[in-house]
VEXLOTOR-259002 format. One record per residue: residue number from 1; x, y, z of N, C-alpha, C in turn. Coordinates in nm, 2 decimals, m for minus. Layout:
<atoms>
  nr    n_u    n_v    n_w   ca_u   ca_v   ca_w    c_u    c_v    c_w
 NUM      X      Y      Z      X      Y      Z      X      Y      Z
...
</atoms>
This chain:
<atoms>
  nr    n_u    n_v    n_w   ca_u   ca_v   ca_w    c_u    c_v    c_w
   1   4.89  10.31  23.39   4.95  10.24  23.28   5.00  10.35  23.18
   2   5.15  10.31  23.15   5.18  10.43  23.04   5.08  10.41  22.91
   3   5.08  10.53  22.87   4.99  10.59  22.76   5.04  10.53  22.63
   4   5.13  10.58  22.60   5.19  10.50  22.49   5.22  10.33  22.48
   5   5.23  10.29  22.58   5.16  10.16  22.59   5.05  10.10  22.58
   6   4.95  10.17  22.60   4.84  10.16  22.60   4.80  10.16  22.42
   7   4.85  10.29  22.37   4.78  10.30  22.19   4.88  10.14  22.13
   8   4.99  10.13  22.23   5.09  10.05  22.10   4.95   9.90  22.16
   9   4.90   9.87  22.24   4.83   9.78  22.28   4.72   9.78  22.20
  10   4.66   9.87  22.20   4.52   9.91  22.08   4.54   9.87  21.98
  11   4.67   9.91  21.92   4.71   9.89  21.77   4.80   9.72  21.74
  12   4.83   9.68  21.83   4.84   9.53  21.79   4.75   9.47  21.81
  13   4.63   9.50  21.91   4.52   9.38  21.92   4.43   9.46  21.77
  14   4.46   9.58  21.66   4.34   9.57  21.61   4.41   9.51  21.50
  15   4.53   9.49  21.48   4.62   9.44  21.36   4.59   9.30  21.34
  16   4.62   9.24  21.47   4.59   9.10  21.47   4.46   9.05  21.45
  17   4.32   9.13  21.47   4.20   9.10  21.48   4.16   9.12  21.34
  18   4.29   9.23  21.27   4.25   9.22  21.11   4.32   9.09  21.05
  19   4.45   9.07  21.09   4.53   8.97  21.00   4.40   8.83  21.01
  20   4.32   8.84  21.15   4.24   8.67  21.14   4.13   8.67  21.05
  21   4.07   8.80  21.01   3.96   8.81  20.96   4.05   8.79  20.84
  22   4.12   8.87  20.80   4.23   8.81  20.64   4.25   8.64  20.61
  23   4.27   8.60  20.70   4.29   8.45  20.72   4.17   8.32  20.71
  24   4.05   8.42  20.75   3.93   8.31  20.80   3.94   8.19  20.66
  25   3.99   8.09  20.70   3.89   8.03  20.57   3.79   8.05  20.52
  26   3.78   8.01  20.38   3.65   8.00  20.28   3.57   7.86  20.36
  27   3.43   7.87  20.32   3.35   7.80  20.38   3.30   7.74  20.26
  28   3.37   7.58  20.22   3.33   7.53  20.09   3.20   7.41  20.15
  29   3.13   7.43  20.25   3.04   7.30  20.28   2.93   7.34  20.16
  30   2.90   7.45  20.14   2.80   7.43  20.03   2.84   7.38  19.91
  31   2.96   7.38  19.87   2.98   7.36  19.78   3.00   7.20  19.78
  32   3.04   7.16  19.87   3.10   7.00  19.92   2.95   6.93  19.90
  33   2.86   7.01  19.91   2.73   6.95  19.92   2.71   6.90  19.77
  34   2.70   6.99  19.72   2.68   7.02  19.54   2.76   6.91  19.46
  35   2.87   6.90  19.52   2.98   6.83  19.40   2.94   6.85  19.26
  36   2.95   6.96  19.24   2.93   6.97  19.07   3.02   6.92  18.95
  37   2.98   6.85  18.86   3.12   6.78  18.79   3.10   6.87  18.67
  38   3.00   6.95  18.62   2.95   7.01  18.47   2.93   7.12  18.50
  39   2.98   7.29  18.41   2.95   7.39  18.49   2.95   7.50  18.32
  40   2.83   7.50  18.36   2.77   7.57  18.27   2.80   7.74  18.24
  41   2.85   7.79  18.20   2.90   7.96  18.20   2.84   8.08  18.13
  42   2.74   8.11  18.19   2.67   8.22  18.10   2.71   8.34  18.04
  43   2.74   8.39  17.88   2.80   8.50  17.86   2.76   8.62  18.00
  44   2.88   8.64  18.00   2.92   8.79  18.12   2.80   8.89  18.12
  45   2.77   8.97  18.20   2.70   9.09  18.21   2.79   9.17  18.22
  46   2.79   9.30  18.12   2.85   9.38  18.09   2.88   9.54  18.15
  47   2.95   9.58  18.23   2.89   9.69  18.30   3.05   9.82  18.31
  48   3.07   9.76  18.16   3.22   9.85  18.11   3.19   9.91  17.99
  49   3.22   9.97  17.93   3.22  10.06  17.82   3.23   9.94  17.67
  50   3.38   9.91  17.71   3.41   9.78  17.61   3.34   9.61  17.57
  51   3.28   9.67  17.44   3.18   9.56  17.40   3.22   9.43  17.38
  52   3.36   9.39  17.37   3.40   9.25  17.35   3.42   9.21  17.40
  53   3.48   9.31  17.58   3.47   9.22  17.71   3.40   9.11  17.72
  54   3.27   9.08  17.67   3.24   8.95  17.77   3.29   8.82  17.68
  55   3.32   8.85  17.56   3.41   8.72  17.50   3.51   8.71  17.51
  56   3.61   8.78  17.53   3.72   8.78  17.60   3.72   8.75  17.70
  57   3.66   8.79  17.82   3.65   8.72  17.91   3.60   8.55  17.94
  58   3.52   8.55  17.85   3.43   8.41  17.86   3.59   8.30  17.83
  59   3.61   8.36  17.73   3.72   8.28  17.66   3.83   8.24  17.76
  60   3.85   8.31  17.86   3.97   8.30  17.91   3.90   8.22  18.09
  61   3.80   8.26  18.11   3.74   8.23  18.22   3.71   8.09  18.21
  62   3.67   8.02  18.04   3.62   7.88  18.04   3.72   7.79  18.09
  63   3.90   7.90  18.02   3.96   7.79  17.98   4.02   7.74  18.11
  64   4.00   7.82  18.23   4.06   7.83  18.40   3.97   7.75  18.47
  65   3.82   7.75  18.44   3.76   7.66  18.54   3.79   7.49  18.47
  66   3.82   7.45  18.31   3.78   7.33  18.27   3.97   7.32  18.33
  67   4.05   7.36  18.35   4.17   7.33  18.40   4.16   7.30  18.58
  68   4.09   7.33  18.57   4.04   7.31  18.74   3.99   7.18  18.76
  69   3.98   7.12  18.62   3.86   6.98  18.65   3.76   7.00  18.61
  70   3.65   7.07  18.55   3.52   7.05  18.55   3.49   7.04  18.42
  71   3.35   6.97  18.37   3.31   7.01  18.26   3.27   7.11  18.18
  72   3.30   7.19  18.16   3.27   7.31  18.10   3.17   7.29  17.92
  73   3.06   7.34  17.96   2.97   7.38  17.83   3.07   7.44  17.74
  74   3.05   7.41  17.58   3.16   7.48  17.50   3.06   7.63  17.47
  75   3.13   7.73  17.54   3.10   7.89  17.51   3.05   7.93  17.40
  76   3.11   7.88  17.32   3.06   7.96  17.18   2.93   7.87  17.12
  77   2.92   7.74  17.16   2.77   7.69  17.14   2.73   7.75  17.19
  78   2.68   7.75  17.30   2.62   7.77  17.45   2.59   7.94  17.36
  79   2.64   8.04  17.35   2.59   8.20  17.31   2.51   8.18  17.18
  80   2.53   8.06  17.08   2.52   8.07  16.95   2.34   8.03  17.03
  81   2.34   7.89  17.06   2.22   7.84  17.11   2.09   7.94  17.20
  82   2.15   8.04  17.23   2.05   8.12  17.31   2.05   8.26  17.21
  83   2.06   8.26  17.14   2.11   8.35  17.01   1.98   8.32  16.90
  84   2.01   8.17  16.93   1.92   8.13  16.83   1.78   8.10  16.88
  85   1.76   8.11  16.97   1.64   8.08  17.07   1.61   8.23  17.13
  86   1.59   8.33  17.01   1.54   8.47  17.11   1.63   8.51  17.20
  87   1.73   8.50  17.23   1.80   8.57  17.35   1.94   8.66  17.31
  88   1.92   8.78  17.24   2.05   8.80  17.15   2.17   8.90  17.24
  89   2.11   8.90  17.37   2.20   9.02  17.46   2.23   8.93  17.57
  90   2.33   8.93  17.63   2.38   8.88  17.77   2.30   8.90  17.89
  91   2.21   9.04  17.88   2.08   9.01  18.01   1.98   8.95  17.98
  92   1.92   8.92  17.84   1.87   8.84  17.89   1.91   8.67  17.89
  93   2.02   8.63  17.89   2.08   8.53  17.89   2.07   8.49  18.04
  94   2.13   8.62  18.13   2.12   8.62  18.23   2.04   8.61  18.29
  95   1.89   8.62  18.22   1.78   8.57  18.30   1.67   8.49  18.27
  96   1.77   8.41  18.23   1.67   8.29  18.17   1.65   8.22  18.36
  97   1.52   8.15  18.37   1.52   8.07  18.42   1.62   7.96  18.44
  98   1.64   7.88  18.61   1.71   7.80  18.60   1.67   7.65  18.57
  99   1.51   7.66  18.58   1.44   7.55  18.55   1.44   7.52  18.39
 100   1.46   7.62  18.30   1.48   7.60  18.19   1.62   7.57  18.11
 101   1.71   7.62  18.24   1.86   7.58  18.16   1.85   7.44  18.22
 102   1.82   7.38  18.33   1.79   7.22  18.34   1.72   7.18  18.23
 103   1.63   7.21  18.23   1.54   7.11  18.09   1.62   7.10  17.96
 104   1.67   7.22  17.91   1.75   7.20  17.79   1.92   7.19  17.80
 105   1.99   7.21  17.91   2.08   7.16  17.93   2.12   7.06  18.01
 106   2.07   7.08  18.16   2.08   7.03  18.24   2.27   7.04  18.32
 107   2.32   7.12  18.32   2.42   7.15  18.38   2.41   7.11  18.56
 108   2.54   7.11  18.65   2.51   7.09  18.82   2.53   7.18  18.88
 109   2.59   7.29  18.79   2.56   7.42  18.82   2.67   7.55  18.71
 110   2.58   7.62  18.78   2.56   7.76  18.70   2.68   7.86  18.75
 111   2.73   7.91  18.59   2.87   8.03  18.63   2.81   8.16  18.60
 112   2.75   8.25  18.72   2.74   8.40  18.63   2.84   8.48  18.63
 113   2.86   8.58  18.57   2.94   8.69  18.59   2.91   8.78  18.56
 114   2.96   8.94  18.60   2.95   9.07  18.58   3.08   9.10  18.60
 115   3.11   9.20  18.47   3.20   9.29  18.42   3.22   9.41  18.47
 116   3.29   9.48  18.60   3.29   9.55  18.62   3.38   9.66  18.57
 117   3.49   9.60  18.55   3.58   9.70  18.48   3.65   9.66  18.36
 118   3.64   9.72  18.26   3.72   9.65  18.14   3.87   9.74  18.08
 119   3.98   9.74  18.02   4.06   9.84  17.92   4.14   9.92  17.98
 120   4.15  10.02  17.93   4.27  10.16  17.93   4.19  10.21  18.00
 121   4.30  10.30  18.12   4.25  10.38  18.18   4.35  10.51  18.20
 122   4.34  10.61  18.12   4.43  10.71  18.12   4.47  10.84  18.26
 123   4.60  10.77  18.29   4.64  10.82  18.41   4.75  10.93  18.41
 124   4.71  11.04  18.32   4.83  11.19  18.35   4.99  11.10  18.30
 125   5.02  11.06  18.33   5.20  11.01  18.29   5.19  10.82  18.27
 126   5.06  10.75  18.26   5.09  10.66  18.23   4.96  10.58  18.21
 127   4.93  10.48  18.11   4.76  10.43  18.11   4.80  10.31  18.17
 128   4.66  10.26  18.22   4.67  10.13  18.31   4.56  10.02  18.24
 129   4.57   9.87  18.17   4.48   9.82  18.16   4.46   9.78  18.27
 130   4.28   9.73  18.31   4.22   9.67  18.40   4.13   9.55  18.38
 131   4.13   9.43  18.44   4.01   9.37  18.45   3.96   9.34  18.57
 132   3.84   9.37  18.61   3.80   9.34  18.72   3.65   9.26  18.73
 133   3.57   9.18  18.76   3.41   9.09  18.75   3.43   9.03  18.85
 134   3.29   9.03  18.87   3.21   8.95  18.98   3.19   8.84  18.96
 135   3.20   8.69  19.03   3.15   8.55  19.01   3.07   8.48  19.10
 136   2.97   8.43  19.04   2.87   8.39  19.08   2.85   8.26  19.06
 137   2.84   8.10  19.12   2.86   7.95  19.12   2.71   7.94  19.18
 138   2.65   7.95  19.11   2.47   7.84  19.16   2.45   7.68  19.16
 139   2.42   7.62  19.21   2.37   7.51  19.19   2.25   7.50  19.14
 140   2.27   7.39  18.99   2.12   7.42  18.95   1.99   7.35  19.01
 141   2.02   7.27  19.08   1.89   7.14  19.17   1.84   7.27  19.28
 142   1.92   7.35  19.35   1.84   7.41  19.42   1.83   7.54  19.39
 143   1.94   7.63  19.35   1.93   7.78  19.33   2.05   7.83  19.44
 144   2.09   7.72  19.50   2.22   7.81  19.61   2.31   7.86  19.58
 145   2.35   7.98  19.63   2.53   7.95  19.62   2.60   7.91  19.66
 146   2.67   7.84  19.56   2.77   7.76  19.62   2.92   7.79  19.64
 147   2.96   7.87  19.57   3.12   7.95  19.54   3.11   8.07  19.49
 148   3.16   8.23  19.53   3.12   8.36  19.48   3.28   8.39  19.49
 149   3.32   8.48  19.40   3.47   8.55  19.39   3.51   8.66  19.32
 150   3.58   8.73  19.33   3.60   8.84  19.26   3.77   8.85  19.19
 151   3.74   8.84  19.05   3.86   8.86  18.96   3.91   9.01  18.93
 152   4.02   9.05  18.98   4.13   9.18  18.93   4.27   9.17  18.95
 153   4.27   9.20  18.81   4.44   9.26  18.76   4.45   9.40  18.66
 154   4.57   9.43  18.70   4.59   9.54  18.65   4.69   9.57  18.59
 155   4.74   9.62  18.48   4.83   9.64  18.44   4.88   9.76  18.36
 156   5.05   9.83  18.45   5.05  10.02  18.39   5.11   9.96  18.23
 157   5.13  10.09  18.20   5.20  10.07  18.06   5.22  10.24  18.08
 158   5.37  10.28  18.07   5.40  10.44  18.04   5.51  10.47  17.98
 159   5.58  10.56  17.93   5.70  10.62  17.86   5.78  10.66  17.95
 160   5.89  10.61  17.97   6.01  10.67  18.10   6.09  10.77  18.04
 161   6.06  10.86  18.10   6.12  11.03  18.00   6.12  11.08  18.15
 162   6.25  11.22  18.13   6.25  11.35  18.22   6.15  11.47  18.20
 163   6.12  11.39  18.07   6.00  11.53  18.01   5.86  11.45  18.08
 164   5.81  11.55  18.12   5.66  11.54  18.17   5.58  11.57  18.03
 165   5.62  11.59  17.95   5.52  11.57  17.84   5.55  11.54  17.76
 166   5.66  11.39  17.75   5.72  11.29  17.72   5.62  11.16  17.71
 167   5.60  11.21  17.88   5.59  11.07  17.95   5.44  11.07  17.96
 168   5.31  11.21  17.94   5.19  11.24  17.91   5.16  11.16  17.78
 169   5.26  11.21  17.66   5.20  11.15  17.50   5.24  10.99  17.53
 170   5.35  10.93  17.56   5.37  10.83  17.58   5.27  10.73  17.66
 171   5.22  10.80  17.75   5.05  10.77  17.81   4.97  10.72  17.74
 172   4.98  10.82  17.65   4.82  10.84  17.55   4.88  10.75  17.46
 173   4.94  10.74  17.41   4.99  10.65  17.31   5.00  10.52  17.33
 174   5.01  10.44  17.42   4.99  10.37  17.44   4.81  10.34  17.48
 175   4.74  10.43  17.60   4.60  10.40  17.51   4.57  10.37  17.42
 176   4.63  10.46  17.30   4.54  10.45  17.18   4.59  10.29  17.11
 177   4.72  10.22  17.17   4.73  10.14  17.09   4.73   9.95  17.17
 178   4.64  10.02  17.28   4.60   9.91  17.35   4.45   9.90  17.40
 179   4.39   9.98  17.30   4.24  10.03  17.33   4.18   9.91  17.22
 180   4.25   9.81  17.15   4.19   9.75  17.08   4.25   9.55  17.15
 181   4.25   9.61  17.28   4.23   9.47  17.37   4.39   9.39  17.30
 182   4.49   9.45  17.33   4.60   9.37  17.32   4.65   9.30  17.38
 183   4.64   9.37  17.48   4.66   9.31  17.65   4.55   9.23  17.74
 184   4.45   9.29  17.68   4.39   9.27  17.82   4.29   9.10  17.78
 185   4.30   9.06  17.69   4.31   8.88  17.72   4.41   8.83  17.80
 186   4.50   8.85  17.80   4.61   8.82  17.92   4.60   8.88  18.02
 187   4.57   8.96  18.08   4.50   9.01  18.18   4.37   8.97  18.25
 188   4.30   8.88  18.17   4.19   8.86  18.19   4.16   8.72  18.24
 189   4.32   8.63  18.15   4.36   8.53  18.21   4.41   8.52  18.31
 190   4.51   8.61  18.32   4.57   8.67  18.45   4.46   8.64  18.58
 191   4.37   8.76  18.54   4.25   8.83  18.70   4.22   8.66  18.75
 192   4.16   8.55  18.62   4.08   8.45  18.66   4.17   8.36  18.74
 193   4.32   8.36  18.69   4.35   8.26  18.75   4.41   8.29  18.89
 194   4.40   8.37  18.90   4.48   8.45  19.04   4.35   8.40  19.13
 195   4.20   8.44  19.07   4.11   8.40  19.20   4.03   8.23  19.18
 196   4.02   8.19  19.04   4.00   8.08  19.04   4.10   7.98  19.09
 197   4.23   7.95  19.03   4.31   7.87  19.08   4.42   7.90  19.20
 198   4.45   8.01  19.22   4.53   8.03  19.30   4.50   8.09  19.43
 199   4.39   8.10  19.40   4.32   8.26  19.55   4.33   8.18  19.68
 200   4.30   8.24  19.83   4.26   8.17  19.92   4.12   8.08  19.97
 201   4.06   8.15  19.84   3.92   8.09  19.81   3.90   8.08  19.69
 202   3.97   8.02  19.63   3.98   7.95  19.50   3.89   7.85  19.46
 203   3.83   7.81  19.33   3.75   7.70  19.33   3.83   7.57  19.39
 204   3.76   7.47  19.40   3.80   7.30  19.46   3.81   7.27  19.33
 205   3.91   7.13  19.31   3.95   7.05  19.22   3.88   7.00  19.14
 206   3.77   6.97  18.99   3.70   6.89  18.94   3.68   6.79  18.95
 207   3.63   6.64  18.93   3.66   6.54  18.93   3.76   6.51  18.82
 208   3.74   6.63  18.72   3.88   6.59  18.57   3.99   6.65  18.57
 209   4.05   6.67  18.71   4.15   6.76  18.70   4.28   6.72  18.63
 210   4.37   6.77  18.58   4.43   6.72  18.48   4.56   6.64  18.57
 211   4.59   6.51  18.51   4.72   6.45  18.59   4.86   6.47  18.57
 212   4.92   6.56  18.70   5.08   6.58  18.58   5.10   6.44  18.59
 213   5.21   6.43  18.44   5.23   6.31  18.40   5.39   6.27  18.53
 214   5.41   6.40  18.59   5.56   6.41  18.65   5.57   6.32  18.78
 215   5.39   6.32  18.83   5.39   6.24  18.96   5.37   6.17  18.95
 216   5.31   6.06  18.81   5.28   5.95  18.81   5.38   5.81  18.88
 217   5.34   5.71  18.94   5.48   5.61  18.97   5.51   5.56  18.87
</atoms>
């Protein structure tokens, strides 16, 4: 057998064995099981530099699952309420028992998240915001999971100059004046909705999802 036929053989059966693994569907039976209609969202775990990530994020993450249909706990109660009950940091928010968020809320299930990357990231001729977090969908009757996803966007910002050290300050300058989260609420809206509403494994529809008025008869 020619040889070169042979790698071109190798290399289309491993292309295609990747494109199906790219393809596999998401496997929503646990979730199908669950039908959650109320979804509770615990401030973020924080694991970026930038302290107001997880309100910023919360903020923008609430506003993409309750557009999905579900009920969403109002966030800013929900932080104030465990705030006020001994719990003034997001870990241990994160580790409250689930038996206890049933007794005093009683949600159908639980949103965690972790913040993996937040802000400006200075790159030699140009800064980049980033958002990137882990998501976590529990059901609260049993402890499963039911839906896991990962939110990232990115966004450059640089100075288009011939000068290389035009285009270096123009870098920095922009850090410094996007280091106070200008961007990156819109980015953050961005990351969620790309994997909540739009992804290949995107959340399922709520029962309240909103009706365009355009299809009605």
């Amino acid at each position: 057998m020619n040889f070169n036929y042979l790698i071109g053989l190798m290399i289309w059966g491993l292309l295609t064995s990747c494109a199906g693994l790219a393809s596999k569907p998401y496997d929503y039976s646990a979730f199908e099981a669950a039908n959650p209609k109320s979804i509770l969202i615990i401030p973020p775990l924080n694991q970026s530099i930038e302290v107001n990530a997880p309100y910023i994020f919360l903020s923008t993450i609430s506003r993409v699952v309750a557009e999905k249909g579900y009920y969403v706990f109002p966030v800013a109660v929900i932080d104030n309420y465990f705030k006020q009950n001994g719990l003034p940091t997001s870990v241990e928010m994160n580790a409250i028992k689930i038996e206890k968020l049933i007794e005093h809320l009683n949600p159908d299930a639980i949103m965690y998240v972790t913040i993996n990357q937040w802000g400006q990231k200075f790159e030699v001729v140009q800064s980049r915001a980033v958002v990137n977090a882990d998501i976590k969908l529990i059901e609260s009757r049993t402890g499963a999971l039911i839906w896991s996803g990962s939110t990232y966007a990115t966004q450059a910002s640089g100075y288009a100059s011939d000068s290389l050290l035009e285009m270096i300050l123009g870098a920095m300058i922009g850090q410094m004046i996007n280091n106070g989260n200008a961007n990156t609420k819109a980015l953050s809206y961005q990351a969620n909705a790309a994997t909540i509403k739009n992804g290949y494994n995107g959340l399922p529809n709520g029962p309240y999802v909103p009706v365009d008025p355009q299809i009605i008869p």
